[in-house]
GUGU-566983 format. One record per residue (C-alpha): x, y, z; residue in three letters. Coordinates in pm, whole numbers. Each point is the difference from the previous one (the first is absolute). Example, Ala and Ser with C-alpha at 12.3 -4.5 7.8 and 13.67 -1.06 7.14 Angstrom:
GUGU-566983
<pt <1230, -450, 780>, 'ALA'>;
<pt <137, 344, -66>, 'SER'>;
END
This chain:
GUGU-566983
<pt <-5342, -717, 1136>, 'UNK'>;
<pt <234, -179, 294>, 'UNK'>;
<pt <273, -175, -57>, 'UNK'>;
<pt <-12, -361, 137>, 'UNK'>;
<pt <374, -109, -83>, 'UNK'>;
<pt <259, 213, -178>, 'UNK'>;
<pt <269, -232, 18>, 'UNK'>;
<pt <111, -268, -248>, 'UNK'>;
<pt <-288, -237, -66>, 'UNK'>;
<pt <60, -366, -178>, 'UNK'>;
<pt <-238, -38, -311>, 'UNK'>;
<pt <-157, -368, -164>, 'UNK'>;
<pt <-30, 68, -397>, 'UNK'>;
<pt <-167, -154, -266>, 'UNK'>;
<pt <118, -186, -269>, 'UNK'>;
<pt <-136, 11, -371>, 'UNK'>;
<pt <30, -379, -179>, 'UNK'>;
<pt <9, 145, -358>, 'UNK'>;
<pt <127, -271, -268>, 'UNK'>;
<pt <257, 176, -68>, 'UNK'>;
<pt <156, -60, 314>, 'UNK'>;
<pt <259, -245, 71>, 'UNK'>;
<pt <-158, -319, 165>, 'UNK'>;
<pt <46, -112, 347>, 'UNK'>;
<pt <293, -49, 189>, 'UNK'>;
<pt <240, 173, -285>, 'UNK'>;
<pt <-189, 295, 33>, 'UNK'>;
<pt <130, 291, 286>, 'UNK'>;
<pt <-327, 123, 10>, 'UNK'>;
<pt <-92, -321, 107>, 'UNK'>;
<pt <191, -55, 304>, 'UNK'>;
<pt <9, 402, 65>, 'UNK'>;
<pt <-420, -80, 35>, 'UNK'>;
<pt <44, -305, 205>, 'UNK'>;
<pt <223, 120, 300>, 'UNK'>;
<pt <-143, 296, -13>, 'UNK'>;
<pt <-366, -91, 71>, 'UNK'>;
<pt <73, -376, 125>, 'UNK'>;
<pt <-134, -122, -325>, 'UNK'>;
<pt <91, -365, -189>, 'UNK'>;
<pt <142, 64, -377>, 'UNK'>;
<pt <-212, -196, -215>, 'UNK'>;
<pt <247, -220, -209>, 'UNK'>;
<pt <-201, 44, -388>, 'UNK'>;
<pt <-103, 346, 44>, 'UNK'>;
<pt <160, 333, -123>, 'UNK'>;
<pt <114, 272, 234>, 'UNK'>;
<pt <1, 314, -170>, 'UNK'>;
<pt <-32, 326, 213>, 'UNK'>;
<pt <76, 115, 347>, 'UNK'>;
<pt <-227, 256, 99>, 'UNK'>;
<pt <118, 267, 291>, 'UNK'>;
<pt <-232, 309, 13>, 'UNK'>;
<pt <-375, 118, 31>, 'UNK'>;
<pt <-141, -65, -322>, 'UNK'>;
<pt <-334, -142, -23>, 'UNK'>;
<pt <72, -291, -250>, 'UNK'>;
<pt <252, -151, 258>, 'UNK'>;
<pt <15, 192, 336>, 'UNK'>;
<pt <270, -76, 254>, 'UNK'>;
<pt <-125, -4, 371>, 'UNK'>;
<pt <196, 100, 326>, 'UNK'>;
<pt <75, -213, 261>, 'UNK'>;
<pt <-154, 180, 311>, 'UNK'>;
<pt <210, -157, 298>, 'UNK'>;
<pt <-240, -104, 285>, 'UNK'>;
<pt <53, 14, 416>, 'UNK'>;
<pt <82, -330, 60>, 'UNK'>;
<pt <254, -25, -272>, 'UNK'>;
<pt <-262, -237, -230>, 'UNK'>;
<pt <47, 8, -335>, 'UNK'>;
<pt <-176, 323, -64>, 'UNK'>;
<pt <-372, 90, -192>, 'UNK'>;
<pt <47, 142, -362>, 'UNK'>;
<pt <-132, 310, -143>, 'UNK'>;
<pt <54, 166, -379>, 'UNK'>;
<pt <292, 165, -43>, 'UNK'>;
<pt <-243, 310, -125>, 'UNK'>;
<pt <-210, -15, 288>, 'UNK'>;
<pt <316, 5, 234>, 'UNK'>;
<pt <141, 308, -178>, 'UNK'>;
<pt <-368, 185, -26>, 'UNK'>;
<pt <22, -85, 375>, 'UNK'>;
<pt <334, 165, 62>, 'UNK'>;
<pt <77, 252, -304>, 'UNK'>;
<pt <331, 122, 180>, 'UNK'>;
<pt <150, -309, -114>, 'UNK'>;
<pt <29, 138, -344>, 'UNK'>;
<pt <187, 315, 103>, 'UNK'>;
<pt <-221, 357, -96>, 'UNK'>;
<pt <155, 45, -312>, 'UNK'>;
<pt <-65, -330, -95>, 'UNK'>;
<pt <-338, 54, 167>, 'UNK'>;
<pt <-54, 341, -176>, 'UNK'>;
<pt <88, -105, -365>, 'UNK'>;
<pt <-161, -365, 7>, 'UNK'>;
<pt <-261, -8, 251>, 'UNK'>;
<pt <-51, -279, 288>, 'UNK'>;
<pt <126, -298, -209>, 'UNK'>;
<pt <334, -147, -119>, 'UNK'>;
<pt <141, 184, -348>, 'UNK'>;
<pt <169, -305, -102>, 'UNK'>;
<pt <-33, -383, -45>, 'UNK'>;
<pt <307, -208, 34>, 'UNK'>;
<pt <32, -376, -127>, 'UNK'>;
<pt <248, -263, -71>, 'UNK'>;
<pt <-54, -151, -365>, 'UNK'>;
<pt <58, -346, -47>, 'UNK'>;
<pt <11, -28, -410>, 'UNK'>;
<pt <-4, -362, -159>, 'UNK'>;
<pt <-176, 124, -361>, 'UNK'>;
<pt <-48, 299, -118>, 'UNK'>;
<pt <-294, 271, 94>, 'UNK'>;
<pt <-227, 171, -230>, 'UNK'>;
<pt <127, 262, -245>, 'UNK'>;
<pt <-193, 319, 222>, 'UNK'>;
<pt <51, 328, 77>, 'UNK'>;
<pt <-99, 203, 323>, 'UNK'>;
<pt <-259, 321, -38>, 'UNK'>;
<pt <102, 285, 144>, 'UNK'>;
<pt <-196, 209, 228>, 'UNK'>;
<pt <-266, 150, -298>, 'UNK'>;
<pt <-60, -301, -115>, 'UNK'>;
<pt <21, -191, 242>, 'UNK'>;
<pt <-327, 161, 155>, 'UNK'>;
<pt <-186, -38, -315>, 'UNK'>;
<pt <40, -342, -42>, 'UNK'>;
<pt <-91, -56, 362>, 'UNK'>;
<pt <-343, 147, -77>, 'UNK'>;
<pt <-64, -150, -305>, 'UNK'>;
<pt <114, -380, 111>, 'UNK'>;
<pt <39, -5, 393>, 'UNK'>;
<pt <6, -373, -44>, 'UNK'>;
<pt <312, -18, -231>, 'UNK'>;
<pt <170, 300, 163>, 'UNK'>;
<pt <-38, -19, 318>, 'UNK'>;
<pt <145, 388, 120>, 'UNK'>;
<pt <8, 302, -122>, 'UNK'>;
<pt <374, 52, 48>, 'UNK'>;
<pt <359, 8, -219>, 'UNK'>;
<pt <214, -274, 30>, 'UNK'>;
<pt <369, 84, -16>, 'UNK'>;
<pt <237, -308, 107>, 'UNK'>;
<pt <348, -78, 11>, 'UNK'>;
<pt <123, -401, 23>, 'UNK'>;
<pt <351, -46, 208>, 'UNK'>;
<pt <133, -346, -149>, 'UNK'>;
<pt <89, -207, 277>, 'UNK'>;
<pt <74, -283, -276>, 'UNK'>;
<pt <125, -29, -315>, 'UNK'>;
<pt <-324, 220, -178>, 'UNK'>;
<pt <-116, 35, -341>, 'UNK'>;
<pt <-283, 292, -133>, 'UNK'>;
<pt <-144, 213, -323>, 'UNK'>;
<pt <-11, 343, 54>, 'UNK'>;
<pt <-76, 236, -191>, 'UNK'>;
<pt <83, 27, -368>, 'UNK'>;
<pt <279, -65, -219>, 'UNK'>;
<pt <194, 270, -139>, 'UNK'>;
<pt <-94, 142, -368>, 'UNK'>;
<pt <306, -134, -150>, 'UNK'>;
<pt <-48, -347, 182>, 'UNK'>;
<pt <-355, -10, -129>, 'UNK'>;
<pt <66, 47, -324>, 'UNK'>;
<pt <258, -353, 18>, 'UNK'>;
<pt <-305, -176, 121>, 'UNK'>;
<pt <-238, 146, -261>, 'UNK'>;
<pt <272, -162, -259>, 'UNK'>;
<pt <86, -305, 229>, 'UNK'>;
<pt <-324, -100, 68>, 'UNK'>;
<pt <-240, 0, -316>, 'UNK'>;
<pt <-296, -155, 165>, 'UNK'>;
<pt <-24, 349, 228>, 'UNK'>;
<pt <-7, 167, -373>, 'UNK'>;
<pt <-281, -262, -174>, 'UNK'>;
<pt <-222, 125, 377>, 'UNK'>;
<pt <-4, 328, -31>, 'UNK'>;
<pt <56, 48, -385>, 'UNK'>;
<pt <322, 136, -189>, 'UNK'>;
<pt <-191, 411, 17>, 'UNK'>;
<pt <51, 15, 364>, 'UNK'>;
<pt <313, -233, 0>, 'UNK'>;
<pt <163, 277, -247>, 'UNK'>;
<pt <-91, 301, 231>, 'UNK'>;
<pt <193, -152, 195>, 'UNK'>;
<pt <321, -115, -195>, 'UNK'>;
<pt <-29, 367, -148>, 'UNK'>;
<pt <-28, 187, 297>, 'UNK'>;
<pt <360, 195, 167>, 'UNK'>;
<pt <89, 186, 263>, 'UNK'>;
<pt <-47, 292, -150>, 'UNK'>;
<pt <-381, -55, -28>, 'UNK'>;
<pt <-42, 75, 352>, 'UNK'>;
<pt <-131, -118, 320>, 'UNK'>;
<pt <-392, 45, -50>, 'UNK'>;
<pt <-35, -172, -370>, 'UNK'>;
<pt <234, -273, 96>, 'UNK'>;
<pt <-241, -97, 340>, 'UNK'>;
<pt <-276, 46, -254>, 'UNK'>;
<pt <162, -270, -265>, 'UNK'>;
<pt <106, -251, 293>, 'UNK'>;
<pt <-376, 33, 161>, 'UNK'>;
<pt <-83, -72, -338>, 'UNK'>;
<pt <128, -312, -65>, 'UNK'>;
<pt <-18, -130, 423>, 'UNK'>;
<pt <-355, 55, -70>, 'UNK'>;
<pt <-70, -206, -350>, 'UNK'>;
<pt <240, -256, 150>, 'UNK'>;
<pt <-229, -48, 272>, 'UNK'>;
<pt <-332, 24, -165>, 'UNK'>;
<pt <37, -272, -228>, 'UNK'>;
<pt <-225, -296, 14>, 'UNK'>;
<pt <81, -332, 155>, 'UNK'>;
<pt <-21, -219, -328>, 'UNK'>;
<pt <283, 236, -152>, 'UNK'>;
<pt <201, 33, 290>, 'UNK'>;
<pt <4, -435, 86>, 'UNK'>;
<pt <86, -36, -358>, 'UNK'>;
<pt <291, 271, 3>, 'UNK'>;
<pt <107, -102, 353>, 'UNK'>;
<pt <39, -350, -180>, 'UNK'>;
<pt <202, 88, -319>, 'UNK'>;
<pt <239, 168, 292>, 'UNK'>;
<pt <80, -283, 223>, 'UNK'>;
<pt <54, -175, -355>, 'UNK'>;
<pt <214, 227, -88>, 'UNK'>;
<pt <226, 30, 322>, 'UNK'>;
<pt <-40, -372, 24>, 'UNK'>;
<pt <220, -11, -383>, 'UNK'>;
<pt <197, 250, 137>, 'UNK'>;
<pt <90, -161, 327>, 'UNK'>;
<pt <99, -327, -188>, 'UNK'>;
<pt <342, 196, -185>, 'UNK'>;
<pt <91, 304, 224>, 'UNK'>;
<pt <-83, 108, 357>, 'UNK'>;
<pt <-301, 233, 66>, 'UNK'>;
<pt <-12, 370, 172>, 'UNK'>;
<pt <-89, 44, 340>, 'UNK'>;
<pt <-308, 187, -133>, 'UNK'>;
<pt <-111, -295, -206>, 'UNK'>;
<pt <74, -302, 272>, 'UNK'>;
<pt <-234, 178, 216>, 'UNK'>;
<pt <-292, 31, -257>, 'UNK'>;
<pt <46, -385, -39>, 'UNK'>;
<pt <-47, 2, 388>, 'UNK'>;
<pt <-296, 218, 12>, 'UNK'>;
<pt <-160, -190, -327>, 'UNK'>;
<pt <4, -310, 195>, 'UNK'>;
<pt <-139, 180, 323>, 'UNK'>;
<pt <-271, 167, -199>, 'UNK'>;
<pt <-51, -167, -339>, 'UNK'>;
<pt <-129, 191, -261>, 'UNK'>;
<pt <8, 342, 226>, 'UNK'>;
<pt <51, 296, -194>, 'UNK'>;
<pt <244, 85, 302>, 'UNK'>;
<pt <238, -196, -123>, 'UNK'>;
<pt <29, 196, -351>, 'UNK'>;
<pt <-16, 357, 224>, 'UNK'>;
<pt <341, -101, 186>, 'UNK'>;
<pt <195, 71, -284>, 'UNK'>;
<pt <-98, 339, 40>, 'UNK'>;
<pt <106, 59, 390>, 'UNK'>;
<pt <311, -4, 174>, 'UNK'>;
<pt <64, -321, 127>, 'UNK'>;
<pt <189, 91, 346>, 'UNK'>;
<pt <239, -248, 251>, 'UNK'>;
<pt <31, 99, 374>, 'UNK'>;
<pt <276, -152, 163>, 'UNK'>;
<pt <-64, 14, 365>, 'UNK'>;
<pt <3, 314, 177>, 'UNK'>;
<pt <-122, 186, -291>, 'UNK'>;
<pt <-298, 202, -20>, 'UNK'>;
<pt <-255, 143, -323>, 'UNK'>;
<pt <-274, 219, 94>, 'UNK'>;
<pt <-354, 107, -235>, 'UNK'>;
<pt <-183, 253, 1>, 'UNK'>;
<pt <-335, 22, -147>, 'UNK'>;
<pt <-70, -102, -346>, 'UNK'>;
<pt <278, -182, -63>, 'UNK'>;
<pt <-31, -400, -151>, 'UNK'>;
<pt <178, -259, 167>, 'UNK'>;
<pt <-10, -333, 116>, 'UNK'>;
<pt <179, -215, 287>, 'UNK'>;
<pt <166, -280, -231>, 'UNK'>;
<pt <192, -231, 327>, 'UNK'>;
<pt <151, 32, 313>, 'UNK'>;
<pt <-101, 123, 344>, 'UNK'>;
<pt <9, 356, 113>, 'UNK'>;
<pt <-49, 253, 267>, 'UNK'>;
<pt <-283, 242, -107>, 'UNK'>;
<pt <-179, 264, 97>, 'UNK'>;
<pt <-255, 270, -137>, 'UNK'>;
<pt <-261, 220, 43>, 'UNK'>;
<pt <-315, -146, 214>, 'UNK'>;
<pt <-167, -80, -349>, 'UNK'>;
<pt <-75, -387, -156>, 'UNK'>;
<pt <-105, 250, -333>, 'UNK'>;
<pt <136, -256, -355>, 'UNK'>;
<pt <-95, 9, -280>, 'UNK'>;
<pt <110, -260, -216>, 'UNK'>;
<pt <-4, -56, -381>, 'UNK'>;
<pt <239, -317, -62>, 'UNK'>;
<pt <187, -344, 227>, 'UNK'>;
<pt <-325, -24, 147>, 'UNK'>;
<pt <-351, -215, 63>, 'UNK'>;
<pt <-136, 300, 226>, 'UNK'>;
<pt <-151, 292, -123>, 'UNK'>;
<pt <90, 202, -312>, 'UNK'>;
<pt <-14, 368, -116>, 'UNK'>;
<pt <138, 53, -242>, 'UNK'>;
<pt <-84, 317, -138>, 'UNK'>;
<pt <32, 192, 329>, 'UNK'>;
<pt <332, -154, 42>, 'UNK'>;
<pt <82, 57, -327>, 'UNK'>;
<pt <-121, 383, 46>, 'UNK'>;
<pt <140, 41, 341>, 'UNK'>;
<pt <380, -45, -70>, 'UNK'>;
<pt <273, 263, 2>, 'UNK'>;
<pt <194, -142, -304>, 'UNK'>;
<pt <344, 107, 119>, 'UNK'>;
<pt <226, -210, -153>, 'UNK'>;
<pt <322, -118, 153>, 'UNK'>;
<pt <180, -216, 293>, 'UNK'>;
<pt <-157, -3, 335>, 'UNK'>;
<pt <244, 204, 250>, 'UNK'>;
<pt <117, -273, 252>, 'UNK'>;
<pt <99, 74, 377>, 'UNK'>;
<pt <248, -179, 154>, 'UNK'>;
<pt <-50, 222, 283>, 'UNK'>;
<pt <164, 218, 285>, 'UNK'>;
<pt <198, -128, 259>, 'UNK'>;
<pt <-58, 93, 338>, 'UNK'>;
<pt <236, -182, 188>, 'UNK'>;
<pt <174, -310, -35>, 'UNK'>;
<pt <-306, -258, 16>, 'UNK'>;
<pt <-272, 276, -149>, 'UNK'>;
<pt <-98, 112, -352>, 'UNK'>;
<pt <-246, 260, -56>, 'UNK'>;
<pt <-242, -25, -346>, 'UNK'>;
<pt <-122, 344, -61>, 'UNK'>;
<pt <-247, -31, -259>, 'UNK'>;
<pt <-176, 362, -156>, 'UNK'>;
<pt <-331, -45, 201>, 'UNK'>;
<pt <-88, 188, 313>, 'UNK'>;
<pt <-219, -324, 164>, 'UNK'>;
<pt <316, -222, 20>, 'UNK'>;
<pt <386, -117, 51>, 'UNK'>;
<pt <146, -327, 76>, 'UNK'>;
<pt <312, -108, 206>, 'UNK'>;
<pt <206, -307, -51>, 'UNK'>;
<pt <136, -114, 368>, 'UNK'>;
<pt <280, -320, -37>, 'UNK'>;
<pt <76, -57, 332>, 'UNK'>;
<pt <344, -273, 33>, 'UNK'>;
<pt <10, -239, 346>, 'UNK'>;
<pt <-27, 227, 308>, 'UNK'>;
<pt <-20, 314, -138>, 'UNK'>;
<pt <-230, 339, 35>, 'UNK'>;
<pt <-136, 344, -189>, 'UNK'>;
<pt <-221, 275, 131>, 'UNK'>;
<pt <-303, 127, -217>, 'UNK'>;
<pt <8, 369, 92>, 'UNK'>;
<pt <-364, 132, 79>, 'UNK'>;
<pt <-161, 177, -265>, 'UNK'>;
<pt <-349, 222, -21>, 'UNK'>;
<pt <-183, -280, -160>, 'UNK'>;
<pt <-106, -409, 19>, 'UNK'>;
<pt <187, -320, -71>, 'UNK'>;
<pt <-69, -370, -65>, 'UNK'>;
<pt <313, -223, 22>, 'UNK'>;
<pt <15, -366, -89>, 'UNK'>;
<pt <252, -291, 102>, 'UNK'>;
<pt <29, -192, -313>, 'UNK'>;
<pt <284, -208, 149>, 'UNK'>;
<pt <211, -53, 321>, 'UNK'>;
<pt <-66, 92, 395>, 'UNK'>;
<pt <54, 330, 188>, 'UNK'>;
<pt <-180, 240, 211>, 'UNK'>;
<pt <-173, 312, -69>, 'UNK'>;
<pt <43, 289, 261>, 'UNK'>;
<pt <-139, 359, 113>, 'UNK'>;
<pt <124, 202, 287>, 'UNK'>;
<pt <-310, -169, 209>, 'UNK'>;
<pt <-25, -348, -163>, 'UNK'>;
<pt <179, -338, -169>, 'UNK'>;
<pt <-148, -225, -242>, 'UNK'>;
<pt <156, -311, -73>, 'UNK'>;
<pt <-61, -79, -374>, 'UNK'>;
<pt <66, -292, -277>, 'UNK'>;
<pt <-79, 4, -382>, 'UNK'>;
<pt <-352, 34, -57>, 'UNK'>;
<pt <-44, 252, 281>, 'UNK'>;
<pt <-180, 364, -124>, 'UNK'>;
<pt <5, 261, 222>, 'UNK'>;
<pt <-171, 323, 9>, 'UNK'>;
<pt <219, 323, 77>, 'UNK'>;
<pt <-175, 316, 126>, 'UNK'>;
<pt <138, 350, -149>, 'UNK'>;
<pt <285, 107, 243>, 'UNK'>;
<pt <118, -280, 112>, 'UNK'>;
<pt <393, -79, -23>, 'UNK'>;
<pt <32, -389, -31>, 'UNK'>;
<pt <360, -225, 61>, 'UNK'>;
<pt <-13, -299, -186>, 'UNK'>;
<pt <238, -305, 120>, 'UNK'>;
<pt <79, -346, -173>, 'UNK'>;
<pt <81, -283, 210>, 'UNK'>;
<pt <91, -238, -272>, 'UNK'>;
<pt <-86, 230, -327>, 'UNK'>;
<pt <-251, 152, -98>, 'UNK'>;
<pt <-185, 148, -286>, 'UNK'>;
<pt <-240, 272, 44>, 'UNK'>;
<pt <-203, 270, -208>, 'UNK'>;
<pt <-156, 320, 54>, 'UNK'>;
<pt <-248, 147, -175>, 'UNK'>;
<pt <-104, 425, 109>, 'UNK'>;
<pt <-45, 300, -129>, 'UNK'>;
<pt <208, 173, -271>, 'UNK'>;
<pt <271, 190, 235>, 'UNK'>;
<pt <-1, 263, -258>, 'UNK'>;
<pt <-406, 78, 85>, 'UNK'>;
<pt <132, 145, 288>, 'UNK'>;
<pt <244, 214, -167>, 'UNK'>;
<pt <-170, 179, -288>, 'UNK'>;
<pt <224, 243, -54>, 'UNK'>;
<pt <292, -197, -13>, 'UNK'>;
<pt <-152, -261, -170>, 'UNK'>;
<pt <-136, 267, -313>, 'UNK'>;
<pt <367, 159, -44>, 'UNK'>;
<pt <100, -340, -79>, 'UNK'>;
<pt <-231, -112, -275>, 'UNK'>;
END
């Protein structure tokens, strides 16, 4: 096909009012949604997700300037790029197809998500077939969030020797899933090995989330007793404050039992986790950068009203226990940080611009989306200028160098391709 435009195009996104979100004017997403598509923030409702990309559950649209200067007709992002393919860039082209590899969002986190897991590609493709409804693609979902606040997660689980402290810390986890598959546990060692220990800990993940909803409200209970006592005459872990905070977010969820068993992770700002498939987590607060694979594939087993599947998430997970690797990225220059995550669809750069300042965005062989999330600048190519202020999301064909300049400050992200897709080699001898 032609190519109508191959210059930088302004996109309106969607917004996703999950309850988890934070509500109204406190949220970012909120006011991210609002100047960018001239819409009013609704004071009691929660804004949760900032959608930029071409999935189908919440497709961004570009802004095709008209003649006279007008305002400009709207047409889906997908369309636009099935229209004009070259914007990818023909690797990007060649390995994906004619549609955007990733998704990028900004998270806006007031409780905390569902205890989930993404499918990877295998499964992912079976479950679309089977429920088409409840998984809406047949692609993985590999993600990494970029704190932009103060941000707190699970990921992944616990170590063996932390495990076995909660399996003697936390007796109601024990009088769940029995003292037989409690005392694999407390008995197993490093020696043991890699495969049985996965087996053991799938084990006892799985009978811990199995278990009936008139045992696991009256367990749930005899904990939050328990803490309650314990509050009263000496100060509580981290680990248990936040199942007090997810018990009275989800009462009676078995969720709140299966947080003892993950790593309970805090992003300062500026610092990055990624997941690949299979692994359980959950978004406890804060608001983040994110971006993924074009996928909306969860499935969720705990924190949650939606949908659960258990035993395929219970089935699906890699059992590798351990702390999450976190990124505090690589800088660039003086105002950028590069977040290089192990995933060929995606990276993510951090631009603070101070007062009057500037950076240039080399061109690379693939696509870009950057957002304003705060401040005033301009965006420029060798043959145009775009003046832009938070809430702005721009489109950036492959080979395109791009100079961004602050006026008075400004904040700006950019999600692309993973730099090392481009250099195989390089990026093999490394791993």
């Amino acid at each position: 096909m032609g190519t109508e435009n191959q210059g930088i195009v302004r996109l309106k996104c969607c917004v996703k009012n999950y309850d988890w979100g934070r509500v109204g004017k406190e949220s970012s997403v909120a006011w991210l949604h609002a100047k960018n598509g001239g819409e009013v923030v609704r004071d009691d409702d929660p804004y949760a997700e900032f959608w930029m990309g071409s999935h189908d559950s919440g497709p961004s649209y570009v802004v095709v300037p008209v003649a006279n200067g007008g305002s400009g007709d709207l047409v889906s992002l997908k369309e636009w790029i099935e229209r004009n393919p070259a914007v990818l860039g023909d690797e990007v082209l060649r390995k994906w197809g004619p549609d955007l590899p990733f998704l990028f969002k900004v998270l806006s986190v007031a409780k905390a998500l569902s205890i989930q897991a993404h499918p990877d590609k295998d499964l992912a493709a079976i479950l679309h077939k089977q429920q088409p409804g409840v998984y809406k693609d047949d692609n993985h979902k590999p993600e990494m969030a970029l704190a932009v606040t103060h941000f707190e997660a699970l990921c992944g689980f616990v170590g063996i020797e932390e495990l076995k402290r909660v399996l003697h810390d936390v007796p109601e986890i024990v009088e769940v899933v029995g003292s037989p598959c409690a005392n694999q546990v407390l008995h197993m060692s490093k020696q043991d090995g890699e495969k049985k220990w996965k087996g053991v800990l799938q084990t006892l993940f799985t009978e811990l989330m199995s278990v009936n909803k008139a045992v696991i409200s009256d367990v749930i209970s005899k904990l939050i007793s328990r803490l309650t006592r314990k509050r009263e005459v000496t100060e509580l872990t981290d680990k248990e404050q936040l199942v007090l905070k997810l018990e009275n977010q989800y009462p009676g969820d078995i969720g709140v039992l299966a947080a003892f068993l993950l790593n309970y992770v805090k992003l300062n700002p500026g610092e990055a986790l990624y997941l690949g498939a299979n692994e359980p987590h959950a978004y406890i607060y804060g608001e983040c950068v994110e971006c993924m694979a074009t996928s909306d594939n969860v499935v969720r087993a705990g924190l949650t009203p939606k949908h659960r599947d258990v035993q395929t998430l219970c089935s699906m997970l890699t059992y590798k226990p351990g702390f999450p690797t976190i990124l505090s990225g690589i800088v660039s220059n003086s105002f950028t940080r590069k977040y290089i995550p192990p995933f060929d669809e995606f990276e993510v750069d951090q631009c603070i611009l101070p007062k009057e300042t500037s950076t240039v965005f080399s061109a690379v062989p693939g696509v870009s989306i950057c957002v304003v999330m705060a401040g005033v600048g301009t965006l420029c190519t060798a043959s145009s200028e775009e003046c832009i202020t938070e809430g702005d999301v721009l489109f950036v064909p492959a080979n395109t160098e791009i100079t961004a300049a602050s006026t008075s400050g400004m904040n700006l992200y950019r999600a692309g391709i993973n730099s090392q897709f481009f250099e195989p080699s390089e990026f093999a001898a490394s791993k």
